[in-house]
TIGUTOR-60677 format. One record per residue (C-alpha): residue number from 1; residue in one letter; x, y, z. Coordinates in steps of 0.25 Angstrom, whole numbers, plus 5000, padded with zeros to 4 digits. Layout:
N
ATOM   num   residu      x      y      z
ATOM   NUM        A      X      Y      Z
...
END
This chain:
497
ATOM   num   residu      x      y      z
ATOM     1        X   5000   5000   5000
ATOM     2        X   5005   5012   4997
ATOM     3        X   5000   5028   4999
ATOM     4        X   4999   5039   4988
ATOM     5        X   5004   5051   4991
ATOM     6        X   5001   5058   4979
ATOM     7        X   4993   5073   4980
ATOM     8        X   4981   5072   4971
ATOM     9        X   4980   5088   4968
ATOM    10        X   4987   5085   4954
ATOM    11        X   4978   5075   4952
ATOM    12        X   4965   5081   4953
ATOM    13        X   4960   5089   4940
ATOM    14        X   4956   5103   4941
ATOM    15        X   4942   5101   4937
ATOM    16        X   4939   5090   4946
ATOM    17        X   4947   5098   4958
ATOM    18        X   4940   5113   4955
ATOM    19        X   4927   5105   4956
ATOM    20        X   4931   5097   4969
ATOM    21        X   4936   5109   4976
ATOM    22        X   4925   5118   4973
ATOM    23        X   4916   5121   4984
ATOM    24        X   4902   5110   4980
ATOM    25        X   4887   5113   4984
ATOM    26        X   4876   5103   4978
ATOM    27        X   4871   5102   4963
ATOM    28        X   4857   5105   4960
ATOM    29        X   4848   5107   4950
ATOM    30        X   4862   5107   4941
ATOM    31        X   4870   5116   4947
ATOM    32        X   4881   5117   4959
ATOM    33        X   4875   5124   4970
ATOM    34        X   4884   5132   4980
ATOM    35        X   4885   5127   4995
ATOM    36        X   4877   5136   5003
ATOM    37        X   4878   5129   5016
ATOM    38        X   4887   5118   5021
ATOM    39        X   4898   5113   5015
ATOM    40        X   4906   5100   5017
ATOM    41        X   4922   5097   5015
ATOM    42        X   4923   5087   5004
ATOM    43        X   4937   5079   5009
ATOM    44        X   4947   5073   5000
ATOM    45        X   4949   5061   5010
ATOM    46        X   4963   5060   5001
ATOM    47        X   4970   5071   5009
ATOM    48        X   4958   5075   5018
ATOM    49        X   4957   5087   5014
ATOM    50        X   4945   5096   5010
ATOM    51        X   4941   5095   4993
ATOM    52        X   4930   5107   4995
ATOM    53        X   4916   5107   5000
ATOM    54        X   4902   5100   4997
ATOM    55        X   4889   5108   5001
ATOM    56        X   4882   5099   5012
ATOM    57        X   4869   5101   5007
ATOM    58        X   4856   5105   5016
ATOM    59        X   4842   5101   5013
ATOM    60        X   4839   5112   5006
ATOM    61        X   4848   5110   4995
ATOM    62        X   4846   5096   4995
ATOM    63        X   4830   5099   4994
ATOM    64        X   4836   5110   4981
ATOM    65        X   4842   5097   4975
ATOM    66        X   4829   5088   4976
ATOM    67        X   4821   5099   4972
ATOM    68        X   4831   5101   4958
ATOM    69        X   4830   5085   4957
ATOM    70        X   4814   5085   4957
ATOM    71        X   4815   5095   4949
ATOM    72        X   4825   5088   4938
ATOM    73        X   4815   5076   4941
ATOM    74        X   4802   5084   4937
ATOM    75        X   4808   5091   4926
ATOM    76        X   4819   5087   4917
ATOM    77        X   4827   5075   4921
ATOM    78        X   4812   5069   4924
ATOM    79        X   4806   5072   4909
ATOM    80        X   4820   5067   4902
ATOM    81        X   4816   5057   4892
ATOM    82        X   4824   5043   4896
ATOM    83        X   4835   5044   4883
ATOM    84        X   4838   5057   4890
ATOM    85        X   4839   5054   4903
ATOM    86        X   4848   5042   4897
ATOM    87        X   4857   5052   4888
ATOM    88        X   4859   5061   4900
ATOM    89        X   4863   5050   4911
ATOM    90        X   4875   5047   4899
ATOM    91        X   4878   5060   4896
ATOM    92        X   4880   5061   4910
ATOM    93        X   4889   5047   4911
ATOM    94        X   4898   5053   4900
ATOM    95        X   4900   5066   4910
ATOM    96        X   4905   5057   4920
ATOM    97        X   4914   5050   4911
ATOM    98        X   4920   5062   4905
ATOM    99        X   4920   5067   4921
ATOM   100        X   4927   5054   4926
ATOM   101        X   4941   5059   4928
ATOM   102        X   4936   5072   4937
ATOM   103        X   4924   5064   4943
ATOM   104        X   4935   5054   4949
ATOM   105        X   4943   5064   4954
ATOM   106        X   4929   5070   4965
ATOM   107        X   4928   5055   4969
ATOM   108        X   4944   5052   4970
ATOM   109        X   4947   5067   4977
ATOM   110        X   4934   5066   4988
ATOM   111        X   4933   5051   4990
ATOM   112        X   4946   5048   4989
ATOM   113        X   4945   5035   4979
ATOM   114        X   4957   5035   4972
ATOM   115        X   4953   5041   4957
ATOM   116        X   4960   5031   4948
ATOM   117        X   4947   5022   4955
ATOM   118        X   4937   5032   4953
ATOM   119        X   4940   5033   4937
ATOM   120        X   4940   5020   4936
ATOM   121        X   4930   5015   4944
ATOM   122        X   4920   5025   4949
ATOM   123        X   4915   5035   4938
ATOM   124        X   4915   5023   4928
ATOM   125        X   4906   5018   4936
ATOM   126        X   4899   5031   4938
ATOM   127        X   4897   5032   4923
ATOM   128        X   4892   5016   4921
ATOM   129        X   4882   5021   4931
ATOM   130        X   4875   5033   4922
ATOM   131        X   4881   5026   4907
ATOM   132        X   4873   5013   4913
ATOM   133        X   4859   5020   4920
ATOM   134        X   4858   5032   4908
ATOM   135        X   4853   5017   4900
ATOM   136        X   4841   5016   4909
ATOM   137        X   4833   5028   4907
ATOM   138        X   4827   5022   4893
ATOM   139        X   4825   5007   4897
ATOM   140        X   4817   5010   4909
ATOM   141        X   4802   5004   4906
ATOM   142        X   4789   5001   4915
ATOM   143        X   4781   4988   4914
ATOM   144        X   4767   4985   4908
ATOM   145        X   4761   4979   4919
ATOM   146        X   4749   4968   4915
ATOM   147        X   4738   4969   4925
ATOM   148        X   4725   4962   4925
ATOM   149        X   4715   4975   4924
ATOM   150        X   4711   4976   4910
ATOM   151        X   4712   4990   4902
ATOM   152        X   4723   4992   4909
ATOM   153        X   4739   4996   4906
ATOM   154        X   4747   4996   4918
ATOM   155        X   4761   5001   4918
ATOM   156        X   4773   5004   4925
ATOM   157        X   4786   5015   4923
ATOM   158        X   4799   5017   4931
ATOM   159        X   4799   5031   4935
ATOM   160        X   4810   5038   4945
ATOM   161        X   4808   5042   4959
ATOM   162        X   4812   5056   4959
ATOM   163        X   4824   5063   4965
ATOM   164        X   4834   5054   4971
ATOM   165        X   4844   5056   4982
ATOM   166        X   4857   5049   4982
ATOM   167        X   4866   5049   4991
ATOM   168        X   4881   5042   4986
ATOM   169        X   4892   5040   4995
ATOM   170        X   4907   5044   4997
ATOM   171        X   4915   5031   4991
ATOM   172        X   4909   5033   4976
ATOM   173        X   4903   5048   4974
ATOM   174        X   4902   5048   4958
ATOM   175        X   4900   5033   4956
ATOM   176        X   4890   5031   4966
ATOM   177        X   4883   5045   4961
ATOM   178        X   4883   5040   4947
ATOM   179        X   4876   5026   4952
ATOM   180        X   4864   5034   4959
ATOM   181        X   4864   5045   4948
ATOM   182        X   4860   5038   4936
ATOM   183        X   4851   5026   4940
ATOM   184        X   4843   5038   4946
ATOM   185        X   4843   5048   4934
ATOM   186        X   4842   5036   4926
ATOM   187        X   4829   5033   4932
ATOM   188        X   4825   5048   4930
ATOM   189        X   4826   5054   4946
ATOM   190        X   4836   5065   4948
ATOM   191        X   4844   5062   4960
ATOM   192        X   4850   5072   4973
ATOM   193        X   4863   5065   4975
ATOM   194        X   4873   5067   4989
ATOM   195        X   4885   5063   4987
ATOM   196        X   4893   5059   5000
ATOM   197        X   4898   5072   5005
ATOM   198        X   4913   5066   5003
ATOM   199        X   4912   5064   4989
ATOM   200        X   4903   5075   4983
ATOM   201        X   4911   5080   4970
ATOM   202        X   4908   5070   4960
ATOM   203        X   4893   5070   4964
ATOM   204        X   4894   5085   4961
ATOM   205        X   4900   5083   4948
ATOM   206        X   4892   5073   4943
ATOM   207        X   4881   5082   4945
ATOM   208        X   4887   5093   4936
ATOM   209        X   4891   5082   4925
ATOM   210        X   4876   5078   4925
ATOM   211        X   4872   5092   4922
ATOM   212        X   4881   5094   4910
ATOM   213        X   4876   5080   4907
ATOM   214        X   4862   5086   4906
ATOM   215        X   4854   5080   4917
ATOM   216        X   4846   5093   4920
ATOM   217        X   4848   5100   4933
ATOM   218        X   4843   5094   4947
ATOM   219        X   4844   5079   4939
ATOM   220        X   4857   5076   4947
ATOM   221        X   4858   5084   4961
ATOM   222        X   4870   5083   4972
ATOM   223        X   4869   5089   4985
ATOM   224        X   4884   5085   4993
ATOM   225        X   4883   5085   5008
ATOM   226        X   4882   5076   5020
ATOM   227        X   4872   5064   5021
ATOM   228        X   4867   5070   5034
ATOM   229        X   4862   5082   5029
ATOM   230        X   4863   5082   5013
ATOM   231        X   4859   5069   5013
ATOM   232        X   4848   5067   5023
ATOM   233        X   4841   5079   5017
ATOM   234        X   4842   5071   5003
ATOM   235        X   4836   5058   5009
ATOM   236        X   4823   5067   5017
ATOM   237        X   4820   5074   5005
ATOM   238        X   4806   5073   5001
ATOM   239        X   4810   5073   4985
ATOM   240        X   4819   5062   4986
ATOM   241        X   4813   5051   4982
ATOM   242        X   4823   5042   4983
ATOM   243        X   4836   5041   4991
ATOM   244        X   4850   5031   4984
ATOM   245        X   4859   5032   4994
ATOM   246        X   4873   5023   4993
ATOM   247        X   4882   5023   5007
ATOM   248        X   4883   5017   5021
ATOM   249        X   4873   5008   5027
ATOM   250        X   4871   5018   5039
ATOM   251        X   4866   5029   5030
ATOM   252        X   4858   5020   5022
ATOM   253        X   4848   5017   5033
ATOM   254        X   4846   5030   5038
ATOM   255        X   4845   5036   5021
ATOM   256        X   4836   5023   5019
ATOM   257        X   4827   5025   5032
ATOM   258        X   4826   5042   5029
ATOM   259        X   4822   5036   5015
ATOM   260        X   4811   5028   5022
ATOM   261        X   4805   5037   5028
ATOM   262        X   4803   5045   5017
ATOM   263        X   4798   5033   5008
ATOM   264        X   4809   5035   4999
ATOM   265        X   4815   5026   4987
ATOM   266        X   4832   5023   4993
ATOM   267        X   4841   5013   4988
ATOM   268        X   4854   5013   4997
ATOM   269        X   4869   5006   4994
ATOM   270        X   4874   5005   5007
ATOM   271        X   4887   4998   5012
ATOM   272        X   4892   4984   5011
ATOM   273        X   4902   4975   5018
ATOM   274        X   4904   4966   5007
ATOM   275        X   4910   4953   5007
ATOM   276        X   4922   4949   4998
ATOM   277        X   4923   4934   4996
ATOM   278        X   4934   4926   4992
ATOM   279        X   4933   4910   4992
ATOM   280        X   4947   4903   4990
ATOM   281        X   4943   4898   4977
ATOM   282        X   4943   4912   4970
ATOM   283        X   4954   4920   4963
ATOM   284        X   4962   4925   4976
ATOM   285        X   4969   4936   4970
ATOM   286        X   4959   4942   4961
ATOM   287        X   4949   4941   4974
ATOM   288        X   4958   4949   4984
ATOM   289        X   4963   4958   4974
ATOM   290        X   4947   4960   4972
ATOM   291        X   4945   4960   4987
ATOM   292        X   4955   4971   4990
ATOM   293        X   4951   4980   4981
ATOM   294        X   4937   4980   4983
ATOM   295        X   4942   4982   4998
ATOM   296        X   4951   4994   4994
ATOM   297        X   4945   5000   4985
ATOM   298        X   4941   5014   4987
ATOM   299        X   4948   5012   5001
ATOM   300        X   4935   5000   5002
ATOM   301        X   4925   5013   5002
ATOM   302        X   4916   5005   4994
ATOM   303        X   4902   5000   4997
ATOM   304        X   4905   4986   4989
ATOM   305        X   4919   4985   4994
ATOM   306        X   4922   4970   4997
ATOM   307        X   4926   4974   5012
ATOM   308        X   4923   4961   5017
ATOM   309        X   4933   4951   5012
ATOM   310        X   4931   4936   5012
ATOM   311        X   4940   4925   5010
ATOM   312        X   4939   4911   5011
ATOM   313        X   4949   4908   5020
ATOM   314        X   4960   4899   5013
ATOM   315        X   4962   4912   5005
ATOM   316        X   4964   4923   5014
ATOM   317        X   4980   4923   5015
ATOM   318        X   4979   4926   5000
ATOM   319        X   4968   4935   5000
ATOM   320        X   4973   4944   5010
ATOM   321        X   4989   4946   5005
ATOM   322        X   4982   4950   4991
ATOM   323        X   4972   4960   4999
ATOM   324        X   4983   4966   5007
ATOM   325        X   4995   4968   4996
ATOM   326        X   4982   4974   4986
ATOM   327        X   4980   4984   4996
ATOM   328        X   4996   4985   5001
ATOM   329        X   4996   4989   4987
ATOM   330        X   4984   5001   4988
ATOM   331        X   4989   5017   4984
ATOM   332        X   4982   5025   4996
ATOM   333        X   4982   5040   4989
ATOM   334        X   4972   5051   4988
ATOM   335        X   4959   5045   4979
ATOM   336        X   4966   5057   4966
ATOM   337        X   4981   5049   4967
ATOM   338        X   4978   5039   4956
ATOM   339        X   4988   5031   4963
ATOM   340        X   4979   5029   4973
ATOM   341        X   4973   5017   4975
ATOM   342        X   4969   5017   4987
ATOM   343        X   4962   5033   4993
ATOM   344        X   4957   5037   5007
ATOM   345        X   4944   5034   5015
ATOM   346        X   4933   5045   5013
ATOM   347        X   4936   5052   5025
ATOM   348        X   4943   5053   5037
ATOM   349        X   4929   5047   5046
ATOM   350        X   4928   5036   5035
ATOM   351        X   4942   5032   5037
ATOM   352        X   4940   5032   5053
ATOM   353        X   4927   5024   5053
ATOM   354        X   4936   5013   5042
ATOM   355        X   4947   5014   5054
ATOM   356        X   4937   5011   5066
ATOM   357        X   4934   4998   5060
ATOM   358        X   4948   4994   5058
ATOM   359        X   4950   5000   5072
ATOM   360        X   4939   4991   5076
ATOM   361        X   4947   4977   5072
ATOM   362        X   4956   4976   5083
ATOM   363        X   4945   4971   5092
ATOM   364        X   4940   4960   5083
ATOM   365        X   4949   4946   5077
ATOM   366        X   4952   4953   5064
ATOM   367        X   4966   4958   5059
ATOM   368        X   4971   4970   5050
ATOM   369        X   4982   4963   5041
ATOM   370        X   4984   4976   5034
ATOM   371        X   4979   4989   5031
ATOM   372        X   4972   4997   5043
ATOM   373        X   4978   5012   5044
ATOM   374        X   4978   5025   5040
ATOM   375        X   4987   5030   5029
ATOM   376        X   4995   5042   5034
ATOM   377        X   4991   5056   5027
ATOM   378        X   4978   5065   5027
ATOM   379        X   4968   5057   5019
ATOM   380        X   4960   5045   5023
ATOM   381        X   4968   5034   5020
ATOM   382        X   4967   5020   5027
ATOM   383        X   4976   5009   5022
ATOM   384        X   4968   4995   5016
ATOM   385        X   4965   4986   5027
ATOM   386        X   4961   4972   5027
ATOM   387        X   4954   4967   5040
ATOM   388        X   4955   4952   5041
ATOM   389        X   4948   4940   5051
ATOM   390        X   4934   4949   5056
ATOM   391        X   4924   4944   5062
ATOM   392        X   4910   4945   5053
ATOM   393        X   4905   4952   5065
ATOM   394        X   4916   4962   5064
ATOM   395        X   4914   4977   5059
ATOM   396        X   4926   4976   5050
ATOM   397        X   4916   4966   5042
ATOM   398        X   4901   4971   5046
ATOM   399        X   4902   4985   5043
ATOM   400        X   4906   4993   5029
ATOM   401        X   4919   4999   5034
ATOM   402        X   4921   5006   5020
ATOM   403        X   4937   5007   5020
ATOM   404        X   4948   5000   5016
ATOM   405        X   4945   4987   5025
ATOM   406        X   4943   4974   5020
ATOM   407        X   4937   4965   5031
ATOM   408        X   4943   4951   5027
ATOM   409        X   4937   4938   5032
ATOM   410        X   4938   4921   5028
ATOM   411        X   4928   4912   5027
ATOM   412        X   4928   4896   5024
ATOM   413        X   4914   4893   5019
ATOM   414        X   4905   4898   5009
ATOM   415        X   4893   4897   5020
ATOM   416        X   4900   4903   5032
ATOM   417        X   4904   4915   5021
ATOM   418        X   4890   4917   5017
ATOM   419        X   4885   4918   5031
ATOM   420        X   4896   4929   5034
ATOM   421        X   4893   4936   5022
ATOM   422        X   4879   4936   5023
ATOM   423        X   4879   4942   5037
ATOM   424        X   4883   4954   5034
ATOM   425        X   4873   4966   5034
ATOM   426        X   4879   4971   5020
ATOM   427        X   4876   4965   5007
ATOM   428        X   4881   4975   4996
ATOM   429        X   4892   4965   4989
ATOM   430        X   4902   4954   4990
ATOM   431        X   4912   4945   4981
ATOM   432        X   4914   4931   4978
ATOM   433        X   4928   4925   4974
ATOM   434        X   4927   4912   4969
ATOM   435        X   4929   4903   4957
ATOM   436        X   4918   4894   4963
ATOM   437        X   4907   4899   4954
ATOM   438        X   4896   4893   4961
ATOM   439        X   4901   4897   4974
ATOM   440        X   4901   4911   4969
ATOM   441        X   4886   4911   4964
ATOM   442        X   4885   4904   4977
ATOM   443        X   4891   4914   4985
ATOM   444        X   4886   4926   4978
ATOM   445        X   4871   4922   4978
ATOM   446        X   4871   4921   4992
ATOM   447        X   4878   4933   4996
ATOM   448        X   4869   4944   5002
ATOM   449        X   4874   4955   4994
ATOM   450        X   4870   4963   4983
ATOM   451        X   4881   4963   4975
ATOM   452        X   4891   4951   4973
ATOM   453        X   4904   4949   4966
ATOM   454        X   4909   4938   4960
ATOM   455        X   4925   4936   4957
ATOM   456        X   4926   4952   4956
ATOM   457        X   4922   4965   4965
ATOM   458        X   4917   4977   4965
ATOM   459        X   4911   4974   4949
ATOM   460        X   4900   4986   4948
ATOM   461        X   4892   4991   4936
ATOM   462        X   4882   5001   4935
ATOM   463        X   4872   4989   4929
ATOM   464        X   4875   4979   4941
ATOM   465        X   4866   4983   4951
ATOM   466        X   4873   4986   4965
ATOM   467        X   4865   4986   4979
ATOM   468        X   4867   4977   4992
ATOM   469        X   4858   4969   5002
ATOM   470        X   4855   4969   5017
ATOM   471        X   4863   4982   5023
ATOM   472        X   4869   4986   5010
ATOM   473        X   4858   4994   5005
ATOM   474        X   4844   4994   4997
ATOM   475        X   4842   4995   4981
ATOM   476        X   4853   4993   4970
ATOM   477        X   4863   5002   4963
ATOM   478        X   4865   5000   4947
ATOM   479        X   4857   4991   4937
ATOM   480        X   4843   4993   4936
ATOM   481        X   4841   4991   4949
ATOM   482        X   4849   5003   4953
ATOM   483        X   4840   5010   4943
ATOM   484        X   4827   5005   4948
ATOM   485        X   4828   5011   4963
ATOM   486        X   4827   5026   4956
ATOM   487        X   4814   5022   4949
ATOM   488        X   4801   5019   4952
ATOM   489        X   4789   5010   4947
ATOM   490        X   4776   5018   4943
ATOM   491        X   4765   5011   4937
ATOM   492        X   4753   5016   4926
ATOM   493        X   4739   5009   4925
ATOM   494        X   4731   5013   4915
ATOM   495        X   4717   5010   4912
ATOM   496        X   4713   5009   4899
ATOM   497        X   4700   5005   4899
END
C-alpha cells in the first residue's frame, strides 16, 4: 500500500473548478437562485478543506421548487407528446457524455472517489440510465380489459404520479441522480431532487445541462441542504406525490413512516450487509481479486459492496494473502490524483463511526491481520482492513459499516452457510463462487437477496432491475420495474350502449 502525495489543483480544469468554487443556491424553474439564507461548507474530504458553500434550503424555497415542478407538470413537460419526451431524455444523455470529463471531477473533488473511477465507471452508468429510459416513453400501452357487461369498453393507461422527490445520497451523486431522474421523467413526472448535502455539485450541473438539453424550466429542480431541514420539508410537502429516497436504513424508516402518513407512493434503496461467498471449488484468484475490490472500492462506500466475505474454510490461507497483497498494493491519494486508487472516507464523523467498529473488535474473538489506522495528513483516509474469525452476532457483520472493512468468515457446509446468510436483516445482494453449477443455481435461488452474482460482482446495467429484500428497502431501481413505481394504473369504462 502506498500514499499519493500528489496536489490536485493542476488537475482540476478551470471550468469545473469556477463552478465548484462559486457560491451555489437551488435551481428552480431553470435557473440558479441565490442563497438567501443559510449556507453550508461543501468539504473536500481529500484535504478537509472548504470547496465553497451550498444553500441549506428552507421550506419556503422547497414549496418554490414544488410549485415550479407542478407547474412544469400541468403545462409543458405534461403535454409533451411521447417521441419528445423521448428526443429530450437523449439530447439530455449526450450532454452528459459531452460533460463527462467535468461531471467527474464534482464527484472525484466533494466525494473523494478517485476520478479515473468516476469516468469510468459512474457517469457511464449515469448516461446508460437516460440512453436506456428515454426508449420507454413510446412503448408504454394500457390494456383492453374483457368484462362481462355487455356494450361495454373498459380500458386502462399508465399515467404518472405527479411531482416526485428524490432524495440521493453521498457515495454516488451524479450516477444515483441519473437512476431517479429518468425512469421519472421518462414516465412523464417532473422531480425535486436533494442531493446529500456532501455531494451537491453534480446534481447542480445536471440541472443546467437538462435546460440546455431543452427540458422546460421547473421539469428538473435541485434544492442542496441537510435532510433534517431541506429534506423533511420535501417528504411533508403536500404536492409530492411520491418520495425515491436511496441511503441508510435509519432514515429509510423514518422518510418511509412521514410517507405513510401522508398516504404517499415511496420506494427506498436502503443499505445491505452483503455476503460474499466463495466454495473451494471455485476459481480462487479471480474470486478474491473480485472480493477485495468490491470491498475497496470507493474505500467500501458502496451499498452492494461484498462486505461480508465468505470462505469455505479449506480455502481461507489463500484467499486471505490475495485479499491482503491486492490491498498492500491500494494508492491512497486525493479522489483528483489519477494515481489514486484508493480516496478518503466522506467526512471526518464518517471515518469515526468506521473507527468505533474496528474499536469495538478487541472485546469479541476476532482479529485485525492488517489494515486498521489512519493515514497521516488532513484528509479522511483509513487504510483497507480486513477483520477475520467474528462472531454472526457481531456488529462488524450485523451492521452496514460502510468503509474500507471487509468482515471475513468460514463456513463447512452449504446448509450451515445458508442458515447464517439467511439470518441477517439485510438482503440487497451476494455472490457465489463456484464451478459446481447446480450448487450455484442451488445457492443462488435460496438466498434471500434481491440481487445475486454468479462467478462476477458488482455487474449493473441500467436494464437489470436493482432492489433488496427484508431491511434492505422496498421497490426496485432499473428495468421496467424501476420504471413502474413513477407510474400509476387508471382505468376507463365506457358505456356504449
Amino acid at each position: 500500500m502506498t500514499t499519493s502525495t500528489t496536489g490536485f489543483a493542476s488537475l482540476v480544469s478551470a471550468e469545473a473548478l469556477a463552478f465548484a468554487t462559486d457560491v451555489h443556491g437551488c435551481f428552480i424553474d431553470g435557473q440558479r437562485i441565490v442563497p438567501a439564507g443559510a449556507t453550508i461548507d461543501s468539504i473536500d474530504p481529500s484535504t478537509g478543506s472548504v470547496i465553497t458553500q451550498i444553500a441549506d434550503a428552507d421550506p419556503v424555497t422547497v414549496d418554490r421548487a414544488v410549485t415550479s415542478a407542478a407547474a412544469a407538470f400541468a403545462g409543458d413537460w405534461g403535454r409533451l407528446t411521447p417521441g419528445k419526451r423521448e428526443a429530450a431524455l437523449h439530447r439530455l444523455a449526450d450532454l452528459l457524455e459531452q460533460h463527462s470529463a467535468e461531471l467527474a471531477e464534482y464527484d472525484a473533488l466533494e466525494g473523494g472517489k478517485p476520478v479515473s473511477y468516476v469516468e469510468a465507471v459512474d457517469v457511464p452508468l449515469a448516461v446508460e440510465q437516460f440512453r436506456y429510459y428515454a426508449g420507454w416513453p413510446t412503448k408504454l400501452t394500457g390494456d383492453v380489459v374483457p368484462v362481462d357487461t355487455p356494450s361495454a369498453h373498459v380500458y386502462s393507461r399508465k399515467v404518472p404520479l405527479g411531482v416526485v422527490g428524490a432524495i440521493t445520497p453521498w457515495n454516488f451523486p451524479l450516477c444515483q441522480a441519473a437512476i431517479k431522474l429518468a425512469p421519472a421523467l421518462a414516465a412523464g413526472n417532473t422531480v425535486v431532487l436533494k442531493p446529500s448535502e456532501l455531494t451537491s455539485l453534480s446534481s447542480l450541473r445536471l440541472a443546467e445541462l437538462a435546460i440546455e438539453a431543452g427540458l422546460p424550466p421547473g421539469t428538473i429542480n435541485v434544492v442542496t441542504g441537510q435532510g433534517s431541514s431541506t429534506g423533511n420539508a420535501l417528504v411533508t410537502h403536500p404536492g409530492i406525490a411520491k418520495i425515491s429516497f436511496t441511503g441508510s436504513e435509519r432514515v429509510g424508516r423514518v422518510l418511509g413512516a412521514a410517507a405513510g402518513g401522508s398516504l404517499k407512493h415511496i420506494s427506498l434503496e436502503l443499505g445491505g450487509k452483503n455476503p460474499n461467498i466463495i466454495f473451494a471449488d471455485a476459481d480462487i484468484p479471480a474470486a478474491a481479486t473480485a472480493a477485495a475490490t468490491t470491498a475497496y472500492f470507493y474505500s467500501g462506500q458502496v451499498c452492494f459492496s461484498g462486505s461480508r466475505l465468505m470462505v469455505e474454510r479449506s480455502v481461507l490461507d489463500e484467499v486471505l494473502e490475495i485479499v491482503q497483497r491486492y490491498a498492500q498494493a491500494l494508492v491512497i491519494g486525493p479522489g483528483l490524483d489519477r494515481a489514486s486508487t484508493l480516496g478518503p472516507l466522506a467526512s471526518d464523523q464518517h471515518r469515526d463511526k468506521v473507527e468505533k467498529y474496528l474499536d469495538s473488535v478487541s472485546a469479541t474473538k476476532a482479529s485485525i491481520p492488517f489494515g486498521g489506522s489512519r493515514i497521516a495528513g488532513d484528509g479522511y483516509f483509513l487504510e483497507p482492513t480486513a477483520v477475520v474469525g467474528a462472531a454472526d452476532s457481531d456488529a462488524v457483520i450485523t451492521d452496514e459499516i460502510f468503509g474500507p472493512v471487509l468482515s471475513v468468515q468460514t463456513f463447512d457446509s452449504v446448509d450451515e452457510l445458508m442458515i447464517r446468510v439467511n439470518s441477517a436483516n439485510y438482503g440487497l445482494t451476494a455472490g457465489v463462487w463456484t464451478n459446481d453449477v447446480r450448487k450455484a443455481h442451488t445457492v443462488a435461488q435460496n438466498l434471500q437477496s434481491g440481487l445475486v452474482w454468479v462467478n462476477t460482482y458488482a455487474d449493473y446495467h441500467a436494464a437489470a432491475p436493482f432492489g433488496g429484500f427484508k431491511n434492505s428497502g422496498i421497490g426496485k431501481d432499473c428495468g421496467f420495474d424501476g420504471l413502474a413505481k413513477y407510474l400509476d394504473t387508471q382505468t376507463i369504462w365506457m358505456s356504449l350502449a
